[in-house]
Residue frames relative to the residue before (quaternion, step in Angstrom):
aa qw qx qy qz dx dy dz
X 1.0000 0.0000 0.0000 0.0000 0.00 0.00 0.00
X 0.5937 -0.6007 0.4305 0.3183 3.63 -1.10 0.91
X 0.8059 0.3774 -0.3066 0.3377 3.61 0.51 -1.31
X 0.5304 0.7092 -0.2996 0.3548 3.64 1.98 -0.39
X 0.7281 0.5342 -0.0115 0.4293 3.00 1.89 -1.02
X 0.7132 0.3833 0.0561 0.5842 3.08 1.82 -0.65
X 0.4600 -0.7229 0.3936 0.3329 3.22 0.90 -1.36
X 0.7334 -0.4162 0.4227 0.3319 3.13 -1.30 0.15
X 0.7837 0.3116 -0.1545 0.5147 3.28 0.56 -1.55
X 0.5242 0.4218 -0.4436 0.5921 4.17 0.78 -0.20
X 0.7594 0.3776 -0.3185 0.4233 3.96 0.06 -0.53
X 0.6829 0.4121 -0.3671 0.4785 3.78 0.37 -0.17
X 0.6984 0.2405 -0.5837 0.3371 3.77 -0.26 0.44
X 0.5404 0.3510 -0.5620 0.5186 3.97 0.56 0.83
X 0.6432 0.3445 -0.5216 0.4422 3.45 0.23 0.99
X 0.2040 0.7950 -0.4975 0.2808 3.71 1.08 0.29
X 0.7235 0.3830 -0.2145 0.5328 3.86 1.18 -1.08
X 0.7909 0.4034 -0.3186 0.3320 3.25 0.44 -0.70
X 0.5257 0.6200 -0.4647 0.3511 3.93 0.56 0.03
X 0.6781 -0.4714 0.3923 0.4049 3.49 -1.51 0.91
X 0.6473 -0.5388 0.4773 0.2506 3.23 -1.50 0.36
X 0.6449 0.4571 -0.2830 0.5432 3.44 1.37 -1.05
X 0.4669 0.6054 -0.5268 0.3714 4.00 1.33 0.17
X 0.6557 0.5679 -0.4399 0.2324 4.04 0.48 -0.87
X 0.7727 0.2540 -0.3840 0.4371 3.47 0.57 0.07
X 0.5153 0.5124 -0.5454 0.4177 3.07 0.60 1.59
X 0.3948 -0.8664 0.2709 0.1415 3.28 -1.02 0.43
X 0.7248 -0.3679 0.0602 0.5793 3.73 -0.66 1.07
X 0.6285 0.6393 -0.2673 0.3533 3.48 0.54 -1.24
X 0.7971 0.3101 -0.1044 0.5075 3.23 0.38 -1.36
X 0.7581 0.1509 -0.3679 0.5169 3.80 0.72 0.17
X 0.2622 0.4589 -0.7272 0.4380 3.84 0.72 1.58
X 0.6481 0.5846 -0.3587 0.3310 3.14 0.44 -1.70
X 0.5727 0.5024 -0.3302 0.5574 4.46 0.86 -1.09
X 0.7393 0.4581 -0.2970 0.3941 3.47 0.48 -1.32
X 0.6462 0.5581 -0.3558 0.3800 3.72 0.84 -0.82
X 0.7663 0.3531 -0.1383 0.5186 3.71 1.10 -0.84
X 0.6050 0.3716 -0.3379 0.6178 3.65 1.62 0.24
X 0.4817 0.6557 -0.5189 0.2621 4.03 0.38 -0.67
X 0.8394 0.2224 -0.2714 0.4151 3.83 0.89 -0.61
X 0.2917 0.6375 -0.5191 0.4889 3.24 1.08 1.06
X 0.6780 0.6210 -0.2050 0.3357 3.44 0.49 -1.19
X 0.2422 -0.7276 0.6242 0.1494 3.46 -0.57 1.55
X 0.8333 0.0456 0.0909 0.5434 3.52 0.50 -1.37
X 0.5649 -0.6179 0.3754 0.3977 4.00 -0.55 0.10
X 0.6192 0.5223 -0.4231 0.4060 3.56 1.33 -0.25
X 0.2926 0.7084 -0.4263 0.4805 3.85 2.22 0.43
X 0.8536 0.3938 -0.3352 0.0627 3.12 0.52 -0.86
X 0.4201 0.7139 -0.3630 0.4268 2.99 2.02 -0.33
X 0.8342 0.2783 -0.2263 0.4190 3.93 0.72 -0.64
X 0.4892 0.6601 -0.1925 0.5366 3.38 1.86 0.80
X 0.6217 0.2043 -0.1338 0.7442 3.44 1.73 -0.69
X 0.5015 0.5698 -0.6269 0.1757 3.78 0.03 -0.51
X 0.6645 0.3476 -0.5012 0.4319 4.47 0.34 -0.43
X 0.6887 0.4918 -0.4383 0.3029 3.94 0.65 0.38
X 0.7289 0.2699 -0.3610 0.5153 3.20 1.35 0.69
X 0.6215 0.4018 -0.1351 0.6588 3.79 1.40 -0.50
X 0.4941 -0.5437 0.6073 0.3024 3.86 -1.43 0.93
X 0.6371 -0.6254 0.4385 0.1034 3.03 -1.17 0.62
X 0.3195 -0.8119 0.3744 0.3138 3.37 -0.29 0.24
X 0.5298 -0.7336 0.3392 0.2572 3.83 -0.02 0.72
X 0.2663 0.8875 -0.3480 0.1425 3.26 0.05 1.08
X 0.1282 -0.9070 0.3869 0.1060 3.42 1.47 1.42
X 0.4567 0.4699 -0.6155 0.4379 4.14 0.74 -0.24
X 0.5845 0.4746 -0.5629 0.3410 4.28 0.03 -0.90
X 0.8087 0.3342 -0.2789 0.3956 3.73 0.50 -0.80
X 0.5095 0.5558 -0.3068 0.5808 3.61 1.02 -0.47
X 0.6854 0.4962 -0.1753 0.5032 4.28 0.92 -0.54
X 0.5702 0.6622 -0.2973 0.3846 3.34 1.30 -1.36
X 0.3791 -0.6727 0.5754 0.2696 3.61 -0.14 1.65
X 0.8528 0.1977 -0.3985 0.2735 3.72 -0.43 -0.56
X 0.2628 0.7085 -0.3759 0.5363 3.77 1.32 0.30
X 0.6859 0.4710 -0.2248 0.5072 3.73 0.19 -2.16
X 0.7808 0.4512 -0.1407 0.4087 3.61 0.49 -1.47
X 0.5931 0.3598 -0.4869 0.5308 3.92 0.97 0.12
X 0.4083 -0.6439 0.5285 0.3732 3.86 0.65 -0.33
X 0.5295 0.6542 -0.5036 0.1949 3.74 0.70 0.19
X 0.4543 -0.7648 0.4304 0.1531 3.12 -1.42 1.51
X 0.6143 -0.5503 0.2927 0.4839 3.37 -1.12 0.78
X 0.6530 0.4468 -0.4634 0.3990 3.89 0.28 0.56
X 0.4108 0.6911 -0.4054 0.4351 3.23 1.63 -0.13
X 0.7495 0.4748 -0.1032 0.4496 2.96 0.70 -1.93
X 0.7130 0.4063 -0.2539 0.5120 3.67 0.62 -0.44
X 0.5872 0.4497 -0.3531 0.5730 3.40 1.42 0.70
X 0.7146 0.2733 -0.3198 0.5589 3.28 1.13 -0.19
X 0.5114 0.5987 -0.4451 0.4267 3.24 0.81 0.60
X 0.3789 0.6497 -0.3378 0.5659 3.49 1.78 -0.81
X 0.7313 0.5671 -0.2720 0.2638 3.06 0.03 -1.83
X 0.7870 0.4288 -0.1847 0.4033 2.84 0.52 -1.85
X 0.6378 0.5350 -0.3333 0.4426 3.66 1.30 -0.89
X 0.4752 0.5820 -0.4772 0.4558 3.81 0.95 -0.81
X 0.7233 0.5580 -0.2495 0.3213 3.53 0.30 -1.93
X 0.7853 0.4795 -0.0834 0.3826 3.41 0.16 -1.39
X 0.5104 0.5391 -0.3474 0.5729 3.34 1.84 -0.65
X 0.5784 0.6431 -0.3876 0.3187 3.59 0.72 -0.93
X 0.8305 0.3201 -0.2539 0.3786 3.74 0.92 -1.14
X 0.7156 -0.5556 0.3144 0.2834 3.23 -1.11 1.44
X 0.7600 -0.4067 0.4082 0.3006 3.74 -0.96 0.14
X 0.8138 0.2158 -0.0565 0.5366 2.98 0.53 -1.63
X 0.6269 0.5512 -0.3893 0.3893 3.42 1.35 0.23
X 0.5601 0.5748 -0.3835 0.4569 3.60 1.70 -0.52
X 0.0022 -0.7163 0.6537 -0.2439 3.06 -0.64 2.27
X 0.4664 -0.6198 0.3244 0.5414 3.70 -0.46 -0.08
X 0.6320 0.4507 -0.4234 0.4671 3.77 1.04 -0.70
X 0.6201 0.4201 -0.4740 0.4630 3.98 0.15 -0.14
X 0.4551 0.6580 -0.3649 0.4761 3.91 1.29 -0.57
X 0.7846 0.4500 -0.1575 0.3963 2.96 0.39 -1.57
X 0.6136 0.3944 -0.3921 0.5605 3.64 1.10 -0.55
X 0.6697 0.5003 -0.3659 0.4089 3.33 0.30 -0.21
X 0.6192 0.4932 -0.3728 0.4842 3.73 1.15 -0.38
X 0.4553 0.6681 -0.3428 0.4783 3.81 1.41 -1.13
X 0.7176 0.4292 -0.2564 0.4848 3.54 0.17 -1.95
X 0.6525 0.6194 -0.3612 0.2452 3.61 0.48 -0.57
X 0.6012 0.4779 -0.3169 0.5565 2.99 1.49 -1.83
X 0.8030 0.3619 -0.3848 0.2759 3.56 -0.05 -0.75
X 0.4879 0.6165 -0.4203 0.4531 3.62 1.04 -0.59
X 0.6568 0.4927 -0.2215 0.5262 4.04 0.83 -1.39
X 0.1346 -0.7360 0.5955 0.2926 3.71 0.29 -1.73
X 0.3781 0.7984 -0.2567 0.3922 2.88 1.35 1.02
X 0.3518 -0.7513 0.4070 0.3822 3.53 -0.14 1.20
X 0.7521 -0.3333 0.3761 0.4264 3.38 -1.48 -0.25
X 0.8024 0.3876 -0.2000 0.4074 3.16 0.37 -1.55
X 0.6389 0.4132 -0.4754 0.4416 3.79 0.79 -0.06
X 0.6863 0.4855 -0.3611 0.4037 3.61 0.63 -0.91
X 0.5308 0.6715 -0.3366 0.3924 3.52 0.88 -1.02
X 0.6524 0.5243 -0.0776 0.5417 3.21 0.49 -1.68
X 0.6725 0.2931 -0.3532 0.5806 3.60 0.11 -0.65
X 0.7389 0.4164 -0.3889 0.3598 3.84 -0.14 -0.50
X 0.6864 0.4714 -0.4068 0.3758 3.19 0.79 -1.48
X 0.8418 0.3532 -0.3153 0.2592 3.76 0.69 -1.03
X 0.2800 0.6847 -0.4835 0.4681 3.50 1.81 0.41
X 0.6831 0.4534 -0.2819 0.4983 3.79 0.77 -0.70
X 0.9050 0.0784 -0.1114 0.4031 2.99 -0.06 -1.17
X 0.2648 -0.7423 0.5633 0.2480 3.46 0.97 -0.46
X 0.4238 0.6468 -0.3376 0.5367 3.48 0.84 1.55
X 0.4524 -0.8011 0.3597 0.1554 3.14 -0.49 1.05
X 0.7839 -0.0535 -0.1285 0.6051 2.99 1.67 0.20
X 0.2193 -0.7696 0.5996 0.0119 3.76 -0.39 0.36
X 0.3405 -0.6920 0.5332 0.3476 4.09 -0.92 0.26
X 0.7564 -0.1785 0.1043 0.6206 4.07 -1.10 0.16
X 0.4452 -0.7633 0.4103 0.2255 3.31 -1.81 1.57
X 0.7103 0.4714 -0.3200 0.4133 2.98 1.53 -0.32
X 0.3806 0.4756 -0.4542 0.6501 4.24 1.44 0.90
X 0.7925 0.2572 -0.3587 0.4209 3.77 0.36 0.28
X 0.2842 0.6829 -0.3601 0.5685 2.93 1.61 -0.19
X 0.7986 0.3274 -0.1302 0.4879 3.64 -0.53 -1.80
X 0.6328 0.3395 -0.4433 0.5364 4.03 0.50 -0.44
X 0.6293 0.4939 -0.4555 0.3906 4.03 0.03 -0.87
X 0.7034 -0.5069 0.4983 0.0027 3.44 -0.20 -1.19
X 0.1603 -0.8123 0.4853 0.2811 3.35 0.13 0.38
X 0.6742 0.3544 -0.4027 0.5076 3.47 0.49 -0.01
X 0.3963 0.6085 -0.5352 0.4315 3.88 0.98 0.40
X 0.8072 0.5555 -0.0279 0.1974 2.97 0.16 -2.10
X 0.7759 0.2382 -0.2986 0.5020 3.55 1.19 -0.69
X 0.5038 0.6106 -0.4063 0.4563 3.51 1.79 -0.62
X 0.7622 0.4550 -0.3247 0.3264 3.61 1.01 0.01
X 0.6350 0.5736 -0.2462 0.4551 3.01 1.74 -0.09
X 0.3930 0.7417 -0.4074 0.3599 3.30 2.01 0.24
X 0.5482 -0.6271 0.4630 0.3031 3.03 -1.67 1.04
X 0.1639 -0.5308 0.7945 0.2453 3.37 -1.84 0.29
X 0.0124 -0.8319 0.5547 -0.0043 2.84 -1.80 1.20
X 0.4477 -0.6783 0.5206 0.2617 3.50 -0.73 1.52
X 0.1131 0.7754 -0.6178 0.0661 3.86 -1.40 0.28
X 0.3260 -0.6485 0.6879 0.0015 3.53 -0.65 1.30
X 0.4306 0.6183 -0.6368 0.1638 3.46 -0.96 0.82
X 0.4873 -0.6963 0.3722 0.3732 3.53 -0.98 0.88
X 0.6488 0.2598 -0.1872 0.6903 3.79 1.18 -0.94
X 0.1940 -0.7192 0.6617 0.0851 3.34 -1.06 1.25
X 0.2973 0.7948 -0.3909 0.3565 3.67 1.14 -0.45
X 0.8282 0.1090 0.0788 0.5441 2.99 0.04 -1.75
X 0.1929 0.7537 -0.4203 0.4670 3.50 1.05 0.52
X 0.8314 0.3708 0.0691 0.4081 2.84 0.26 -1.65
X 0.6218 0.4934 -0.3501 0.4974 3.25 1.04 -1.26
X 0.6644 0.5272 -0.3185 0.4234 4.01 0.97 -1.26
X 0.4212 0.7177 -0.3269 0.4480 3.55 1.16 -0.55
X 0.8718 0.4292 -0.0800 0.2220 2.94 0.20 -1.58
X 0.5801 0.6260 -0.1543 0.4977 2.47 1.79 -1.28
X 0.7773 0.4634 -0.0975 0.4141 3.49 0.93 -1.38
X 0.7638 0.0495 -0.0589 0.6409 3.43 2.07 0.18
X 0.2059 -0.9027 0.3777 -0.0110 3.08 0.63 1.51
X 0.4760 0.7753 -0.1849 0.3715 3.27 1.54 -0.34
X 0.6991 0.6088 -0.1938 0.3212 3.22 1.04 -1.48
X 0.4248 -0.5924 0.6574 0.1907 3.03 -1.34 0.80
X 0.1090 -0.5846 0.7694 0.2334 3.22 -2.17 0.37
X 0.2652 -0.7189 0.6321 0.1156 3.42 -0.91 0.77
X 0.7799 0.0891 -0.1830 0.5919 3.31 0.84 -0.74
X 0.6355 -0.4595 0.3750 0.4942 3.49 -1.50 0.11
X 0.4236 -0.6336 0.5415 0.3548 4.47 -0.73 0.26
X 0.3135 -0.7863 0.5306 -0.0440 3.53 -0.38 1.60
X 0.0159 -0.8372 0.5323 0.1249 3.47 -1.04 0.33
X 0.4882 -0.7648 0.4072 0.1045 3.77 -0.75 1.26
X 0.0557 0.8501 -0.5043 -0.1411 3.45 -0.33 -0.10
């Protein structure tokens, strides 16, 4: 492989064309740093543009990828299951300090998970990796982890929530009151 032989820095300016669009206002640094933990993923360089786009652009939301996810489908866990180990994982991961969110302190923290959950790898993994990136695949969670960010990583594991209520008004107002915390990512939408 070229980038094994050469490097990082000798391989990235012939990737100058191929990076998302939402990469240009980022700098060299920070998409070697994507390239170092994606380069062996990469069949061809026109990969890389649909391989890095959730490290510079939110993701689009797309709960069938996790609700599909053969090894997900195959623990039988319901979508309250999953939105509990998403807690989990978001409690946890909040816990590690800025300057501690490396990929090997990550990584202990993913371990503690499986056992804290009793979860195999491949269901928890999978549930996290595609809460992030909403991507069918992604390279080690805990090198995408360490490139995203702590303020990527749990703001991406937040819940969306569906609610039926006849007065949203006050819906909301109790909400608020009873979790003062919350974020609105989107604007609250009513259906008829």
């Amino acid at each position: 492989r070229l980038v094994d032989e050469q490097g990082i820095d000798v391989f990235y300016p012939s990737t100058k064309d191929f990076w998302p669009d939402s990469a240009n206002s980022y700098d060299d640094d920070y998409k070697k740093h994507v390239l170092s933990i994606i380069y062996d993923r990469l069949n061809t360089l026109s990969d890389l543009e649909t391989m890095t786009d959730y490290f510079f652009e939110d993701p689009t939301p797309n709960p069938d990828l996790i609700l599909s996810n053969k090894f997900i489908k195959k623990a039988g866990l319901s979508e309250t299951e999953l939105e509990k180990l998403l807690n989990v994982a978001i409690e946890k991961l909040n816990k590690i300090s800025n300057t501690n969110w490396t990929a090997e302190n990550l990584q202990t923290c993913l371990n503690e998970l499986l056992k804290e959950t009793n979860r195999k790898p491949a269901e928890l993994f999978s549930l996290l990796r595609i809460a992030v990136s909403y991507a069918p695949f992604s390279p080690a969670l805990d090198l995408t982890f360490a490139v995203l960010g702590k303020d990527v990583v749990p703001e991406s594991n937040s819940c969306e929530l569906y609610f039926e209520e006849k007065n949203i008004e006050a819906f909301v107002e109790k909400l608020e009151k009873l979790y003062p915390e919350i974020e609105y990512v989107n604007m609250l939408m009513e259906h008829s």
